[in-house]
N, C-alpha and C positions, 0 to 999 in steps of 0.2 A: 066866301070863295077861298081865303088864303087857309082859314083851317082844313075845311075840306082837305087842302093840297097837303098839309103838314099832316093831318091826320093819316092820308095815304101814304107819305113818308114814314111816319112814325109804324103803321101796319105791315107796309107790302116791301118792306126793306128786312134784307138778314144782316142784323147789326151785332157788328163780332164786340169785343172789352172795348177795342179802343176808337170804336166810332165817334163821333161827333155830326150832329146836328145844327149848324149853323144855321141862326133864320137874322135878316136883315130885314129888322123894319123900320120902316118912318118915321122921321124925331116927333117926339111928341110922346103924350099920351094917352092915344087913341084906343078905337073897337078893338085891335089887332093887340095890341100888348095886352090890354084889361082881358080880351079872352082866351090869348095864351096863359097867362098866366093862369087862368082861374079850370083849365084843361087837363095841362100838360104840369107835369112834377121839372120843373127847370133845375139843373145845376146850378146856372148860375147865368149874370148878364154884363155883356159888356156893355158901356155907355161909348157911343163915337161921337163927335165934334170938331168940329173947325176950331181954328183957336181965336176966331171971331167973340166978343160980347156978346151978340144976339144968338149966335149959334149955342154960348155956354147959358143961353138961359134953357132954352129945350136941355140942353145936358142933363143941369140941375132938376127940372119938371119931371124928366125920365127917372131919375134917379130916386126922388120922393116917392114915384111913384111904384116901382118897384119894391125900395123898401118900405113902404108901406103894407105892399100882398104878399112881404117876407120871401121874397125873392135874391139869393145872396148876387151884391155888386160886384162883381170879379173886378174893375177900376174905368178907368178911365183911357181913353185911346184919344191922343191927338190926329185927324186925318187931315191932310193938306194943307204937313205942316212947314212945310219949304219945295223949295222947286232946286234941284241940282242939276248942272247943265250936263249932260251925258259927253259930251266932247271937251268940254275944257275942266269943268268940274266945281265952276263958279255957284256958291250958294245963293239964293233967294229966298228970303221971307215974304211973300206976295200978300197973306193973308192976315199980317201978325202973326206970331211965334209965341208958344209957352203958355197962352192962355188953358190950355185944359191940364197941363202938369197942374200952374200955381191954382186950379181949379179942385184935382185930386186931393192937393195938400190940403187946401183950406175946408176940403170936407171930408178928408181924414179917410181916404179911398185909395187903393193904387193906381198910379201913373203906370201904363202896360207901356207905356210907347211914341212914337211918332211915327207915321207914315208919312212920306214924302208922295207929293205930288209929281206923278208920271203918267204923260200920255202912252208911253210902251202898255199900262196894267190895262187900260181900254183896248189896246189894238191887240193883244195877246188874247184879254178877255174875249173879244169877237170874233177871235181864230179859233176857240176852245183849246186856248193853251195856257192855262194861266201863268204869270209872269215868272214865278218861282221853278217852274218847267222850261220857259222859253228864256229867261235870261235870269238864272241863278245865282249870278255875281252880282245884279246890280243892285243898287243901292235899296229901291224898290222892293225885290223882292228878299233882300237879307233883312230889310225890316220888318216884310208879313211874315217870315219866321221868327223873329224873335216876339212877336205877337203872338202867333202860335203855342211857339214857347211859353209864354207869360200863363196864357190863358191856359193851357194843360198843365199846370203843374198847379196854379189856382184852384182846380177840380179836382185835383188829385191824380192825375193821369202821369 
């Protein structure tokens, strides 16, 4: 059912130079990844992770697994990698901090980033505004651009 849905993506869309395709799928490495990959011609894959242990082991499995069907790793993304308080400004590492950077380093991958945990990207999400539209200054959303960023220029864009 998910190809299905990308395959219609990939069909029934007029995709100008600087389109992009983003597909978020589920850690691991399941049906979903093994049959995109063996489909569709991929630019390229970001890895995302908590900066949890358990979380950077699916990183790692993702990661194998990819390069294994010669898939290039665009790097590694830290998500929900602190919580900053929107009113006073006070930081929080809730989840552990820097696991997926000293993760990138040790397999020799690029760190794209850290995204910080905000409930605004859920309530923005649910409005159909994503954050970077509804609140372009905040901290939040200057991060999924420079994410953005990382990853387009990775591709060549």
């Amino acid at each position: 059912m998910i190809f299905k849905a990308i395959e219609q993506f990939l069909g029934d869309v007029a995709w100008g130079k600087n389109d992009f395709l983003v597909i978020d799928l589920p850690p691991g490495t399941g049906d979903a990844q093994l049959t995109l990959t063996q489909k569709i011609a991929l630019s390229g894959a970001v890895i995302v992770s908590t900066p949890q242990d358990v979380a950077l082991i699916d990183a790692r499995k993702g990661l194998a697994m990819f390069q294994k069907v010669n898939v290039d790793v665009l790097g590694l993304v830290e998500n929900m990698s602190y919580y900053e308080c929107p009113k006073c400004g006070n930081r929080e590492e809730i989840f552990k901090h820097g696991g997926a950077k000293k993760t990138a380093e040790a397999l020799g991958i690029p760190f794209l980033g850290e995204i910080p945990l905000d409930p605004r990207v859920a309530v923005q999400g649910d409005a159909g505004t994503p954050i970077v539209a509804a609140e372009p200054d905040s901290v939040a959303a200057k991060a999924f651009l420079r994410l953005a960023d990382a990853v387009a220029k990775a591709v060549g864009a």
